[in-house]
C-alpha positions in Angstrom: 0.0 0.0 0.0 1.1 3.5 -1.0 2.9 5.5 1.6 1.4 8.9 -0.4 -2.4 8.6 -0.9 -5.0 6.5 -0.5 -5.9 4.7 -3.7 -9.6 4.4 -4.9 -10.8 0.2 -5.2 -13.6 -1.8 -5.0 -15.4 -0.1 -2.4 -15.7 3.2 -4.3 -13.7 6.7 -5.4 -11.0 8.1 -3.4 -12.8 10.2 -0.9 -15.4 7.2 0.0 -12.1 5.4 0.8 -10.9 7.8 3.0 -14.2 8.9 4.7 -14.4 5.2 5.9 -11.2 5.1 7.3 -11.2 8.1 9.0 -14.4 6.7 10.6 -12.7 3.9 11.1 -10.1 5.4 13.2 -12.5 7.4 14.9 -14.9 4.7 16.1 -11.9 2.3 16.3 -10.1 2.9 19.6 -12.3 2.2 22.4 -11.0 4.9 24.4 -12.2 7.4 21.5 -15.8 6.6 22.3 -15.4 8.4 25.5 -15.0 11.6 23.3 -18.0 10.4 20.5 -15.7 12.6 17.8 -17.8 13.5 14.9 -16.8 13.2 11.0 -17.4 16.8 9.5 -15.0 16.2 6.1 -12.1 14.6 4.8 -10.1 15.3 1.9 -7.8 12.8 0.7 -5.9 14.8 -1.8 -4.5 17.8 0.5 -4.7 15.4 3.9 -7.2 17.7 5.4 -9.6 16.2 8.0 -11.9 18.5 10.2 -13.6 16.5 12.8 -16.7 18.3 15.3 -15.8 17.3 19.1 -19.2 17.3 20.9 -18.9 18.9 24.3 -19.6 17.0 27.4 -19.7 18.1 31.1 -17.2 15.5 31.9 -14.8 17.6 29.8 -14.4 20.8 32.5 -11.2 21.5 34.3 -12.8 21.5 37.7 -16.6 21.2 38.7 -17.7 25.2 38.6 -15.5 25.7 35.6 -17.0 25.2 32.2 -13.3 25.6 30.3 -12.5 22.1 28.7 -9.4 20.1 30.6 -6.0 20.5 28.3 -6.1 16.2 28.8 -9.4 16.4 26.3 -7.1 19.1 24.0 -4.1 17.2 23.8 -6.4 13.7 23.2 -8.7 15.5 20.2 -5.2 16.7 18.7 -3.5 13.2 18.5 -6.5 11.8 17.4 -6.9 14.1 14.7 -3.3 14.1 13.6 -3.6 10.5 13.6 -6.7 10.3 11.4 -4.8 12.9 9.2 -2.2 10.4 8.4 -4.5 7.1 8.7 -6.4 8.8 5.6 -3.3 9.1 3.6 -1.4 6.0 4.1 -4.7 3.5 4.5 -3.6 1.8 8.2 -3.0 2.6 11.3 0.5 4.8 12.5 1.2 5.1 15.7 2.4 8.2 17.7 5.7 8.9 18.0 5.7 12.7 19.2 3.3 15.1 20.0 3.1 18.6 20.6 0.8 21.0 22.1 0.5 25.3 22.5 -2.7 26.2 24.6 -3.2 29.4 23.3 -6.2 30.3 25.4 -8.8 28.9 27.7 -10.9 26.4 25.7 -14.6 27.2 26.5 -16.9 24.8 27.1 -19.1 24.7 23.6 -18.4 21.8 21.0 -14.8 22.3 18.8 -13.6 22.0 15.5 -10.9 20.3 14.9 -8.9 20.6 12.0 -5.7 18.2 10.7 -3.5 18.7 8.2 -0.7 16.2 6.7 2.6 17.9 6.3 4.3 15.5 5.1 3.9 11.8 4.8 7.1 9.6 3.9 7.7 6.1 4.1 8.6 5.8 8.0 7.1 9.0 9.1 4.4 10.9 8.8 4.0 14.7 10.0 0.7 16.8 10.7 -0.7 20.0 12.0 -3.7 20.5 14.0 -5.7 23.6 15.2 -8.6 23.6 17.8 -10.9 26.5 17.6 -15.0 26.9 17.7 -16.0 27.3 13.7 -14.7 29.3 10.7 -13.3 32.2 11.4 -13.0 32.2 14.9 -9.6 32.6 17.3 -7.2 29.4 17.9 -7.6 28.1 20.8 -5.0 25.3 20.8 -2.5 23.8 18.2 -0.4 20.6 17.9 2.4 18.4 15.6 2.1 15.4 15.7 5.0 12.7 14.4 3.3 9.5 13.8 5.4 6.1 12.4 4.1 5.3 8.8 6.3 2.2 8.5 5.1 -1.0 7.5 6.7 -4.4 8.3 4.3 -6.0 5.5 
């Protein structure tokens, strides 16, 4: 399997590949269900995938605080970074390195977040991510993430 894009095949075009996948990887991980992540788009081409995080009380930073935990933040980012590069290499690739600016107090309303591949090679695989509320509005967090894209197969 190609290390560069996701190939269309029996199933259907290119973007019904990667729209199951990322799924895939959402719904996968049984620790993911504690966030119930949301598929908004994916584009296979550029690497792009935007996922809605619905919010949940569970999320706060302390009982009479409605700001969301950085835990939840850091999670939503290597999940999202992860999907990024699932979509493009068709499998699984584990984290190797993740980084994470909190650029301001996430409120406690549902989040878009956004992944991008930077660059996905035959051992690793790069991606940016950035937490805000919708279009247009302020950052509220960004990450890298470094994820292994080699395959033993």
């Amino acid at each position: 399997m190609s290390t560069k894009t996701v190939r269309p095949d029996e199933a259907g075009d290119a973007h019904t590949v990667a729209l199951e996948r990322l799924r895939h990887e959402l719904a996968h991980p049984p620790f993911h269900s504690l966030f119930s992540p949301q598929v908004i788009s994916v584009d296979p081409e550029s690497g792009v995938v935007v996922i809605l995080l619905p919010y949940q009380l569970s999320f706060r930073r302390a009982p009479d605080v409605d700001d969301i935990h950085g835990g939840v933040i850091a999670a939503v980012i290597d999940m999202a970074a992860h999907a990024a590069i699932a979509v493009q290499i068709g499998r699984m690739a584990p984290t190797i390195d993740l980084r994470i600016d909190y650029l301001r107090p996430v409120p406690g309303v549902d989040l878009i977040i956004t992944a991008r591949t930077l660059r996905v090679g035959r051992s690793i695989g790069r991606a940016d991510v950035e937490v805000n509320t919708g279009p247009g509005t302020a950052l509220l967090a960004v990450g890298r993430g470094s994820f292994s894209t080699f395959s033993a197969a």
